[in-house]
C-alpha positions as CSV (number, residue, x, y, z in Angstrom):
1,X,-13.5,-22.4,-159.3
2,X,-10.0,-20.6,-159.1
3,X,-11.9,-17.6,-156.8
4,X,-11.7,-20.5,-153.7
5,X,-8.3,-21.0,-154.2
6,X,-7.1,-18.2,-152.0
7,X,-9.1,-19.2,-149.3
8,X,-7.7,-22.2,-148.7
9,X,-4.9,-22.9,-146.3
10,X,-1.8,-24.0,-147.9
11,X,-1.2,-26.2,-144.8
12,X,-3.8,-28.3,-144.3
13,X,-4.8,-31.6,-146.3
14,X,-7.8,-30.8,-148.8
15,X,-10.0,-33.1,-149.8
16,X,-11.9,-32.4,-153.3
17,X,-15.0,-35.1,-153.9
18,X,-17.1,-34.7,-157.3
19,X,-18.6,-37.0,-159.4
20,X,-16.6,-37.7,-162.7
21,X,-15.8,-35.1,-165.3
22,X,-16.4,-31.8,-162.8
23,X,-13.4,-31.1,-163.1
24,X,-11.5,-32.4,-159.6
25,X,-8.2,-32.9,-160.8
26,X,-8.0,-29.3,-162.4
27,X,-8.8,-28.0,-159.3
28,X,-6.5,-30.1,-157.0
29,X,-3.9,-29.2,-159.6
30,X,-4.0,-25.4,-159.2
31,X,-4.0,-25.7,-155.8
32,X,-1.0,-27.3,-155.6
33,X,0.3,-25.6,-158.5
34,X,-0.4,-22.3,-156.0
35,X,0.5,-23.9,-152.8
36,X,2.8,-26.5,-152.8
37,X,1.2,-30.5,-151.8
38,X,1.3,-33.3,-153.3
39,X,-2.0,-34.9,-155.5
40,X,-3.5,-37.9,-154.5
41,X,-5.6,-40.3,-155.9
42,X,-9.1,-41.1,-154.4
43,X,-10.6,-42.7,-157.5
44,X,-11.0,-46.7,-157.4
45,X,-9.8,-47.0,-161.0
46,X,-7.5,-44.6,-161.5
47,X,-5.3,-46.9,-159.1
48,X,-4.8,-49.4,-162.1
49,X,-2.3,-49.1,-165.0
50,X,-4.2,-50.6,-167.6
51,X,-5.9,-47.5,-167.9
52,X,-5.3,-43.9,-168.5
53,X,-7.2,-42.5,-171.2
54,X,-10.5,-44.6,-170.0
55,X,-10.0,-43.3,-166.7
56,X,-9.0,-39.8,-167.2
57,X,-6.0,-40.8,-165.2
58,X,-3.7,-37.4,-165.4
59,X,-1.7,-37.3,-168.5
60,X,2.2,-37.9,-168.6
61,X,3.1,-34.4,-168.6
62,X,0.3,-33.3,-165.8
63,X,1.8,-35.8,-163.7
64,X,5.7,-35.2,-164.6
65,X,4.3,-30.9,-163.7
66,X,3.7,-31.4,-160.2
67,X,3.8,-34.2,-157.4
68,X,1.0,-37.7,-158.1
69,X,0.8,-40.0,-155.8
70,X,-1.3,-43.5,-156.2
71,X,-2.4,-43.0,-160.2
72,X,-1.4,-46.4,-162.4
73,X,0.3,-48.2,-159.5
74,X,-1.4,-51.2,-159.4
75,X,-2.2,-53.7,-161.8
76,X,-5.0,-55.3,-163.6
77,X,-4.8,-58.7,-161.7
78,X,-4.1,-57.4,-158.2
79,X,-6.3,-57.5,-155.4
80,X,-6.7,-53.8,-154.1
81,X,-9.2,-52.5,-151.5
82,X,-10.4,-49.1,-149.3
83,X,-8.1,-50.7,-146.6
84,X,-5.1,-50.7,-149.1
85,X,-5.5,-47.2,-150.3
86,X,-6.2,-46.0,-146.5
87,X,-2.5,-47.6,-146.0
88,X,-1.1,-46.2,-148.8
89,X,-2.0,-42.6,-147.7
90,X,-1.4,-43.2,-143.9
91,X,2.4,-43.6,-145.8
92,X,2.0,-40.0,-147.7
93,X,0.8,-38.3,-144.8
94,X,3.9,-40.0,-142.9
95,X,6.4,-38.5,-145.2
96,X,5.3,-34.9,-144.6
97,X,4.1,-33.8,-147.8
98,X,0.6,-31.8,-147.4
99,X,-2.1,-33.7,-149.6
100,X,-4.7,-32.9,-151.8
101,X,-6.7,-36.1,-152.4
102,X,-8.8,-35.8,-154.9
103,X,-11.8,-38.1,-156.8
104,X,-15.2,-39.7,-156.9
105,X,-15.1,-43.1,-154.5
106,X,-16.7,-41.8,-151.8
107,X,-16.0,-44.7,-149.8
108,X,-12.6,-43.6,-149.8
109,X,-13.7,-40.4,-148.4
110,X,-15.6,-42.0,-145.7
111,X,-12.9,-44.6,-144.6
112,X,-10.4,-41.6,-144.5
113,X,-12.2,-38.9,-142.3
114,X,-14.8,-41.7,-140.4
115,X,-12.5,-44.3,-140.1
116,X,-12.4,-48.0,-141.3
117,X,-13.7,-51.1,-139.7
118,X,-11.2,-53.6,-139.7
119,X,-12.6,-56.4,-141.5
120,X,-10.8,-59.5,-142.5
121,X,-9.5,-60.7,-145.8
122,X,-12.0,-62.5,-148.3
123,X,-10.8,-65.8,-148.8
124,X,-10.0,-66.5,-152.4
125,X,-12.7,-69.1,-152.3
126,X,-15.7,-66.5,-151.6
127,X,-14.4,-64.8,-153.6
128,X,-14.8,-67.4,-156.5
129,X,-18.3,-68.4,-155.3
130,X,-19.6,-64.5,-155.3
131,X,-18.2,-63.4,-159.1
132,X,-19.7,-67.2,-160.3
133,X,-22.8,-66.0,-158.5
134,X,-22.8,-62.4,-159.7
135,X,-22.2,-63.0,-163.7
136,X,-24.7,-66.2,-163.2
137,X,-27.4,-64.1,-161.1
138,X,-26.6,-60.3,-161.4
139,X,-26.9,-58.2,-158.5
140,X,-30.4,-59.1,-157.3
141,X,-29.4,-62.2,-156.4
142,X,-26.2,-61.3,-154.3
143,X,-28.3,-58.7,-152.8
144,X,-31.4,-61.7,-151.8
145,X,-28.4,-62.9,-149.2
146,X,-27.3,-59.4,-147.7
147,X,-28.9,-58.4,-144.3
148,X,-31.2,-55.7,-144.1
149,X,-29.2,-53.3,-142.0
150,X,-26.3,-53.5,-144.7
151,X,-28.8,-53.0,-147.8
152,X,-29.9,-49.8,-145.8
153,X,-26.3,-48.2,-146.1
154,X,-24.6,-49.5,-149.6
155,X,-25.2,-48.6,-152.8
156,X,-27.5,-51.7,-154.1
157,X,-27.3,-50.5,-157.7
158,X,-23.2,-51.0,-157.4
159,X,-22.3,-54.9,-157.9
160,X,-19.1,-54.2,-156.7
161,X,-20.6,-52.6,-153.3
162,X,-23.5,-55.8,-153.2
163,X,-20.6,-58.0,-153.8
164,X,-18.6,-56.9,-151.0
165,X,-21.5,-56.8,-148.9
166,X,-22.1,-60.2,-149.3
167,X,-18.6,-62.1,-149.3
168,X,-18.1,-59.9,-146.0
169,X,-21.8,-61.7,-144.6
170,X,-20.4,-64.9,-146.4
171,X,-17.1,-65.0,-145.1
172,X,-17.2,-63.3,-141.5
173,X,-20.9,-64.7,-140.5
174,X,-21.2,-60.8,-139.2
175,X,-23.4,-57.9,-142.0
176,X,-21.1,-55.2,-143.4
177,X,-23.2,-52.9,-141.2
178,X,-22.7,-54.6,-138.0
179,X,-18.8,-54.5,-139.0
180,X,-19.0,-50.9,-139.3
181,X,-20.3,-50.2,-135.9
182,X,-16.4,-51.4,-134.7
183,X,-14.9,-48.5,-136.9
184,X,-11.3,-47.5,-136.0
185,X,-10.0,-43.9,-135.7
186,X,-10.3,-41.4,-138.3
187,X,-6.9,-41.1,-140.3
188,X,-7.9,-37.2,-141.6
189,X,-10.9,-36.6,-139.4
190,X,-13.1,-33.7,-141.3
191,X,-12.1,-30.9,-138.3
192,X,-8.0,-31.1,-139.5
193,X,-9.0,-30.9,-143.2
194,X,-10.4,-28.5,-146.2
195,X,-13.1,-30.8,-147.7
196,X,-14.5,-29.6,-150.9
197,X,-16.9,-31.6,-152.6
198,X,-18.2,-29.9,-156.1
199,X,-21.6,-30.3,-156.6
200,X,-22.4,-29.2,-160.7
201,X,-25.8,-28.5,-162.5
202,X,-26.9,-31.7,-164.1
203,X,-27.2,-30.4,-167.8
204,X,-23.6,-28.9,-167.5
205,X,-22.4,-32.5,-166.1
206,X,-24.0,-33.9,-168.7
207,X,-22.7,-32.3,-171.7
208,X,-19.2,-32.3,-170.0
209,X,-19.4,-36.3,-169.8
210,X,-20.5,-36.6,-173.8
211,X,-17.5,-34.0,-174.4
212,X,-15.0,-36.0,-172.6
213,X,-16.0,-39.2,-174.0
214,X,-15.8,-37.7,-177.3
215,X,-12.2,-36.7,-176.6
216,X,-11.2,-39.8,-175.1
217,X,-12.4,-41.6,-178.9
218,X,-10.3,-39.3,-180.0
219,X,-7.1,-39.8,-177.9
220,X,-6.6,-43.3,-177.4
221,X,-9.8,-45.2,-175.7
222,X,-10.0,-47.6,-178.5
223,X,-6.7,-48.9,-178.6
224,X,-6.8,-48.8,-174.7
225,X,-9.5,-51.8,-174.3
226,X,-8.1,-53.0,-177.4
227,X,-5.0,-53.6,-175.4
228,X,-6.7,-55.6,-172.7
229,X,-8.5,-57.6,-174.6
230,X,-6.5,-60.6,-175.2
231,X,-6.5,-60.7,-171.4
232,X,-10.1,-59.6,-170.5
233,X,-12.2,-61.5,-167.9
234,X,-15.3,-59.5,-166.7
235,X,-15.1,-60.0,-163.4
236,X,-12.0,-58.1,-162.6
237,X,-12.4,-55.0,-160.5
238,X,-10.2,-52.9,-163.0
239,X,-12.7,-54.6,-165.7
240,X,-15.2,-52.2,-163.8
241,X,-13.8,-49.3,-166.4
242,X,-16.4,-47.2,-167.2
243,X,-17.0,-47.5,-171.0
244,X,-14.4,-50.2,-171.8
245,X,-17.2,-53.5,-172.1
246,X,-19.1,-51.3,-174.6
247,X,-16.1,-50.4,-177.0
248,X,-14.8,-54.0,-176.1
249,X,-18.3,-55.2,-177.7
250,X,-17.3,-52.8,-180.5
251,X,-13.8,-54.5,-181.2
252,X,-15.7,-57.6,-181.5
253,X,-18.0,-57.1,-183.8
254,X,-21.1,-56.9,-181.8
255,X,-22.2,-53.6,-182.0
256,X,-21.5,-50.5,-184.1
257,X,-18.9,-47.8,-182.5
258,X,-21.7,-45.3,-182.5
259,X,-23.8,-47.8,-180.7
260,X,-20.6,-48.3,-178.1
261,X,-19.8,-44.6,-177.8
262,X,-23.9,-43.9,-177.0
263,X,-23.9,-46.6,-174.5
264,X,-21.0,-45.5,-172.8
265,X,-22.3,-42.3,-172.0
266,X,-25.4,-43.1,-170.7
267,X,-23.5,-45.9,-168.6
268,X,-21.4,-42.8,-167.3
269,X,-24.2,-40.1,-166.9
270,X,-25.5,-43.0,-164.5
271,X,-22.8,-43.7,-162.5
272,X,-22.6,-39.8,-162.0
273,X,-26.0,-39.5,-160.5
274,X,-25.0,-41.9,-158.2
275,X,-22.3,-40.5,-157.2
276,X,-24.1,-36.9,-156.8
277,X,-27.0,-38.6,-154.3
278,X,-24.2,-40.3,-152.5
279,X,-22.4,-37.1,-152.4
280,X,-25.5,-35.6,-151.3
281,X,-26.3,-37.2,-148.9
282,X,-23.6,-38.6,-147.1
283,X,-21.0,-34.9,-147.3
284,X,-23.8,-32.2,-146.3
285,X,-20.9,-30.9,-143.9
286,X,-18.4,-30.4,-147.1
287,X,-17.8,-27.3,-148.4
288,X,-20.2,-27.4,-151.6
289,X,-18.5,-25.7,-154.4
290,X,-20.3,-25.3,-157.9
291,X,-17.9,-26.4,-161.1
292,X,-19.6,-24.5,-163.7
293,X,-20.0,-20.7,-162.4
């Protein structure tokens, strides 16, 4: 990937989408490395600092080497949405330093160079009713009570996206969809930025997922969810963790670590095709850029 570097300019933002483990943060760290920025976060758990190994958050010295911004700044209890992260880089743009926001939520992407509808606040008591109803009922039945236009545009296979769909139905009497049709401005419309979004072989994903996994075993993950344990509750959006409620079900006796380790990966293979459709079909005007030639 280093042969694009040179042809991007080193003063405007870039943005770098990809689904996990293709290798984003390298490449957002050699651009700035080459041409000065500062790194931003546009990954929906990486904002929590419970987790770092879990997450493939940066490591201490990656991040002490060159400029982070919004990695392991919130934590696990706190409420923290698109509109919160928008703010939070509406504050780094602000202070003059040129970004390169990088990582897989493509709603982030969306809100930052489509703009974001300004929806209010769940009440705390939606909010209740939808993660009784979610753990009681599972997605399906969240999903039952969303209007049709908004099941046309979300991700139905993410609860947290169904969920959000339906406490904004819930709460507002007004779809998600028919929110979005009031969308403000664009903070980084696409036309002033360098959007990149790397779009890898599925075999070569693939074995770079097990691989990673592997090395996080190695380097922590265990004692990472063992950590949060004590405290765990399911329903938390930084409980979302990719891999922690399978080495979580390890820790307590309920499945074997190879079991754990196996799950995990298919869990994350999943969650990377995903991302590759949404990718797909929602970024055909990115800059396609393929990780593993």
């Amino acid at each position: 990937m280093k042969h694009v570097i040179g042809t991007i300019s080193k003063e405007s933002p870039v943005l770098i989408a990809g689904p996990t483990a293709s290798g984003k943060s390298a490449l957002a760290a050699e651009i700035v490395a080459q041409g000065g920025g500062v790194i931003v976060n546009a990954d929906a758990l990486q904002v929590y600092g419970c987790w770092r190994v879990l997450t493939a958050r940066p490591s201490l010295a990656e991040e002490a080497a060159l400029p982070h911004r919004l990695y392991g700044h919130i934590g696990r209890d706190q409420a923290y949405s698109v509109g919160h992260w928008l703010r939070e880089v509406d504050e780094i743009l602000r202070s003059g330093l040129r970004p390169v926001i990088v990582g897989g939520t493509g709603l982030y992407f969306a809100a930052l160079t489509d703009g974001l509808a300004d929806i209010p606040a769940t009440p705390a008591e939606v909010r209740a009713v939808a993660d009784a109803r979610l753990a009681a009922e599972g997605v399906a039945g969240l999903l039952a009570d969303v209007d049709a236009a908004t099941k046309a545009r979300i991700d139905t296979a993410n609860p947290a996206r169904v969920q959000r769909a339906w406490e904004v139905l819930q709460a507002t009497g007004r779809g998600l969809a028919d929110w979005q049709q009031d969308t403000g401005p664009a903070l980084l419309p696409l036309k002033v930025v360098e959007p990149i979004v790397l779009r890898p072989d599925t075999e070569w994903l693939n074995a770079r997922i097990d691989q990673r996994f592997d090395q996080m075993i190695a380097t922590g993950a265990l004692d990472e969810v063992r950590a949060e344990e004590p405290t765990w509750e399911p329903m938390r959006p930084s409980a979302r963790a990719i891999g922690a409620p399978e080495l979580l079900a390890h820790l307590r006796g309920e499945i074997p670590l190879a079991t754990a380790i196996e799950q995990a990966k298919i869990t994350t293979r999943q969650y990377a095709k995903r991302q590759r459709t949404w990718f797909r079909n929602r970024m055909s005007n990115w800059k396609p850029l393929n990780p593993g030639v």
